[in-house]
N, C-alpha and C positions, 0 to 999 in steps of 0.2 A: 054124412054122419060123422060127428064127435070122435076123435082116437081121443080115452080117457088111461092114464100111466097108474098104473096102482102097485103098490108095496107091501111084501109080506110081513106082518110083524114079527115072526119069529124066525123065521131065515134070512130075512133082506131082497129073495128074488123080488124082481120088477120085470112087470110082462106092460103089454098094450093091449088094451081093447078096443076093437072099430064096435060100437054100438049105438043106436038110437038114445035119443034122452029120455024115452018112456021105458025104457031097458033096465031090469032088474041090475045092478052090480054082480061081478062074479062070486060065485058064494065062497068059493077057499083057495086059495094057493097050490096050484098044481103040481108040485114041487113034493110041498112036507101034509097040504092042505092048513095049515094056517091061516088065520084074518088077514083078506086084503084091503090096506087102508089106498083110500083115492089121492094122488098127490098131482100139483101143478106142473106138466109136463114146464121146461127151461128154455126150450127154443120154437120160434115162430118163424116165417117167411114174412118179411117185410113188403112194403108195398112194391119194392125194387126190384124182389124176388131174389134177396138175400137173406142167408138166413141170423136173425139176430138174438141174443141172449133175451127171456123175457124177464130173466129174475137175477137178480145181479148178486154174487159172491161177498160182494163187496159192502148190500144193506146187513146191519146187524142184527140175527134172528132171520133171515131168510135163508131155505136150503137152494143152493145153486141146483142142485136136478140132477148133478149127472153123479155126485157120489152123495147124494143125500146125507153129507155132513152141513152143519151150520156155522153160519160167519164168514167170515173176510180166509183170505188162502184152504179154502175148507177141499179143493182138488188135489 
């Protein structure tokens, strides 16, 4: 099963979900209950079994993942 990273719109928590792809989304933000919007988790395990950046800081208009800012020095 999928871990899918999703983001509150109105507070910024980000949680993980392990669920199936036929699986509803979570309905609110545990938090404040807010919209949780689905975001591209930032890191994979390579075929090496290292782990590597999937989304680079560095394209312009991509959020790196780990502080959900955008663009180049966005950490």
């Amino acid at each position: 099963m999928p871990i899918y990273e999703y983001v509150c719109d109105s507070c910024g928590e980000r949680i993980e979900v392990l669920q199936r792809l036929s699986d509803p989304p979570p309905e609110s933000c545990p938090r404040d209950a807010g919209t949780l919007i689905r975001v591209l988790s930032a890191h994979n395990v390579g075929g090496d079994g290292v782990a590597t950046t999937s989304i680079s800081s560095e394209q312009p208009g991509m959020s790196c993942g780990t502080c959900g800012k955008l663009g180049p020095g966005c950490s």
